[in-house]
N, C-alpha and C positions, 0 to 999 in steps of 0.2 A: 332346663326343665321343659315343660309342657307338654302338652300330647298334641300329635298328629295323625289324623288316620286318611288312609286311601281304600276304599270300597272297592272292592273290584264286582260288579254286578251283571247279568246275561245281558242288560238294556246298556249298558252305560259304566263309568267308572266317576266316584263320589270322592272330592277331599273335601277334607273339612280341619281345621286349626283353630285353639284358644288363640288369644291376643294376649296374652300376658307373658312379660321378659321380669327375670331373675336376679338381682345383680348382689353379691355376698360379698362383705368386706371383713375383716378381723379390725377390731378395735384392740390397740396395749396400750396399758393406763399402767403408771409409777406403782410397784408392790403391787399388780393386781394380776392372774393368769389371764390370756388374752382370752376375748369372747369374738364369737362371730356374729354378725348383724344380716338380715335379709331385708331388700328392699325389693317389695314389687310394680310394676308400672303393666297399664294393663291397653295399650292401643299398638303393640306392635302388630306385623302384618306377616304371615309364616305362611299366607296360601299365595303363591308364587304363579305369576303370568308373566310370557312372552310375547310382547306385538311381533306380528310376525310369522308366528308358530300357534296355531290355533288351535292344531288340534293333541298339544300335550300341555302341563303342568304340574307345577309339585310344592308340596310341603313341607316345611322344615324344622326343626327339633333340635335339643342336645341343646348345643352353646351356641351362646343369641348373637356374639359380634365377633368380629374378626380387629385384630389390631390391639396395640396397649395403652398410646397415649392418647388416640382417636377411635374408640369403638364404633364398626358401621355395622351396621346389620345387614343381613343375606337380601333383604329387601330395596336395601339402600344403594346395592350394587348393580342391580336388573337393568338400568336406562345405560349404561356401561357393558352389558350383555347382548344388551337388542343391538346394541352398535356395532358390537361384534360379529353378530349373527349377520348383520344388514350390510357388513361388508364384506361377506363371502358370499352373499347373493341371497335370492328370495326363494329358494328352492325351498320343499316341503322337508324335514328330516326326519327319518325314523327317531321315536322312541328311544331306542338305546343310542342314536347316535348323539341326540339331542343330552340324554345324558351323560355322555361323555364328553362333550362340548360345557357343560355345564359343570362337572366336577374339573377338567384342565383349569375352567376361568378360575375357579373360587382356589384353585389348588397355587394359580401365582398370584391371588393376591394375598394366599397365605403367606407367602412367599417374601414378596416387595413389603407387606405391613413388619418383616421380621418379627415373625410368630414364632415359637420353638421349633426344632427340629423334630420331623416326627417320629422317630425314635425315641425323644424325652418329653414325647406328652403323654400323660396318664391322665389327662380330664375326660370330661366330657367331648368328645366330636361332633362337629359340626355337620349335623345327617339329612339326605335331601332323600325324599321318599320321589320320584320322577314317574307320572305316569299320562300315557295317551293311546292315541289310536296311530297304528302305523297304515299307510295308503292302500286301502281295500282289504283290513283285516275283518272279520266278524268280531274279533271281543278285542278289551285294553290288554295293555302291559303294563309292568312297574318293575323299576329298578330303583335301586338303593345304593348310594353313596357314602360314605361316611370320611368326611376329613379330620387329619391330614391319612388315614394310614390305610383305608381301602379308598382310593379315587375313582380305581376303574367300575364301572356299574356290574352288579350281579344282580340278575331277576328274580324277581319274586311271584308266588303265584303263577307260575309256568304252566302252559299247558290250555288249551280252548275251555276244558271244562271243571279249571281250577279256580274257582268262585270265593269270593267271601272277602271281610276285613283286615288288613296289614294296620298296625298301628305300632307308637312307639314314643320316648320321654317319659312321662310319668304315669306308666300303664299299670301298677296295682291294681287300679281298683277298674279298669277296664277287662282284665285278665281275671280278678273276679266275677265277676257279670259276663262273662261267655266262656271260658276255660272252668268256672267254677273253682280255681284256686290263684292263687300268687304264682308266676311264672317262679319266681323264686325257690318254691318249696319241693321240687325233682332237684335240685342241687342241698339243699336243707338234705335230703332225705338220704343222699346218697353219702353226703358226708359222717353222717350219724350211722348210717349202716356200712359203710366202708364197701359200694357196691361198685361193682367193675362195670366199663362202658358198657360190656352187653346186657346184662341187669337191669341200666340205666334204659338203653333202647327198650326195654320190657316196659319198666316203669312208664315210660313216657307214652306209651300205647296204651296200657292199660288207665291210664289218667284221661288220655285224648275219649277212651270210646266210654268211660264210663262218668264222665261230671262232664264234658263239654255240652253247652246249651242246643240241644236239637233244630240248630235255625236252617232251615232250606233256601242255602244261597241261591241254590242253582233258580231257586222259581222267583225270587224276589224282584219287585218292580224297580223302577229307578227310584220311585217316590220313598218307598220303604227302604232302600240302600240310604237314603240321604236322613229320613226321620233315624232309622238303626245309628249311622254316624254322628247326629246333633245327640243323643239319649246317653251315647258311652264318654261325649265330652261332658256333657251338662250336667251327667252324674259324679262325674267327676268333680266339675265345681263344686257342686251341690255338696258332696261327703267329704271335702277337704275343708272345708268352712266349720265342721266340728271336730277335727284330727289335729293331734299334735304334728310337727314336722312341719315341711319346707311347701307352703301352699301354693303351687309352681304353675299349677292349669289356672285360667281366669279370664276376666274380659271379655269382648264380644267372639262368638263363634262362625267362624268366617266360612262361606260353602261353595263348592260349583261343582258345577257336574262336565263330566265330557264324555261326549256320544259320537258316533261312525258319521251320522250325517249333519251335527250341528257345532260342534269340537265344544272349544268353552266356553262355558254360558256359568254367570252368577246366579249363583242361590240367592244367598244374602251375603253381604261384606260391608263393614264398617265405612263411614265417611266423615271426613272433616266438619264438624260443627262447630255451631259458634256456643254461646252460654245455654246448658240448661237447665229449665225453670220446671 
């Protein structure tokens, strides 16, 4: 579950990630249909840094652990990365290379954990949103991952003057508040009207130019790319705290930004405390 989103901004490029992991069990009792159970914990860490690599980073989504009888998280693995990285040398890495470095690691340790084959997984994927500055570009990039069954990166938001937020997890109610509908409801629609792909391209254009919210990415500061990011997470807290369903977004909202001339720098992000009073 959760959301994750990557801002891609004219100053800069913004993630931000809830802290809340998912974990669902089925309970069977003697004569009773099995029920499902949700348990939430709410301090993991989805906004992802490299020592080393400073001027990219990513966040992560979909399913929280790798493994069956020892669950690690994608966070849990990074000091096992830098080591990686630190022993092919300290060179700078593109963007997309850095993400393809990053989907091989996680790809064998889906691997060696004997995870299913990805052929026979139909869960959720474990998806890394990858985004930075490559060496004397004007604006970021982002590439997406998704394990086990796309590894290799495909970009996102292509192009110098293609602006605005990528997000993903538990995006209803983010895709309401700037799409103006449920990502959902172009496949609702099509299936009730039995509409052919080209139809569907209509529909989806005439959705985009007439309910999506008028935000002018291209002009937007770094400041407002970051406050736009914390607004579409924290409403999300916010309106799953009164909704039936699997309350998946939560905990603290973790941010950083990365820019051409200063790479990653934290917003805000959670820290080890002791008791609070």
């Amino acid at each position: 579950m959760s959301l994750g989103i990557v801002f891609k901004g004219p100053e800069g490029l913004v993630l931000a990630a809830d802290s809340r992991v998912t974990l669902t069990t089925t309970i069977t009792q003697p004569n009773q249909p099995p029920h499902t159970l949700h348990a939430t914990f709410d301090n993991a860490t989805k906004l992802l840094q490299v020592n080393g690599q400073k001027y990219v980073g990513a966040v992560t989504f979909g399913l929280g652990a790798l493994g069956q009888k020892e669950p690690r998280t994608a966070h849990s693995f990074m000091p096992e990365f830098e080591a990686e990285l630190a022993a092919e040398g300290d060179k700078r890495l593109s963007v997309e290379d850095f993400a393809e470095k990053l989907g091989n690691f996680f790809m064998k340790q889906w691997t060696e954990l004997k995870m299913p084959e990805p052929s026979k997984w139909d869960a959720d994927p474990m998806v890394f949103l990858v985004a930075g500055f490559d060496e004397g570009a004007a604006y970021g990039r982002i590439y997406e991952i998704a394990l086990p069954k796309r590894v290799k990166p495909v970009e996102l938001s292509r192009g110098e003057g293609n602006f605005g937020a990528i997000w993903g997890g538990q995006r209803e109610i983010a895709d309401r508040l700037l799409y103006g509908f449920d990502s959902n409801v172009p496949l609702a629609i099509q299936k009730f009207l039995k509409l052919s792909p080209e139809q569907m391209t209509d529909l989806n254009s005439f959705l985009q130019q007439n309910f999506d919210v008028p935000v002018p990415y291209q002009f937007l500061p770094l400041q407002d790319c970051v406050d736009l990011s914390i607004f579409l997470i924290r409403a999300t807290i916010t309106l799953q705290a009164w909704t039936l369903g699997i309350r998946g977004v939560g905990g603290h909202i973790d941010v950083a930004t990365i820019t051409k001339s200063e790479g990653f720098k934290s917003v805000q992000q959670k820290t080890i405390q002791g008791e609070r009073t």
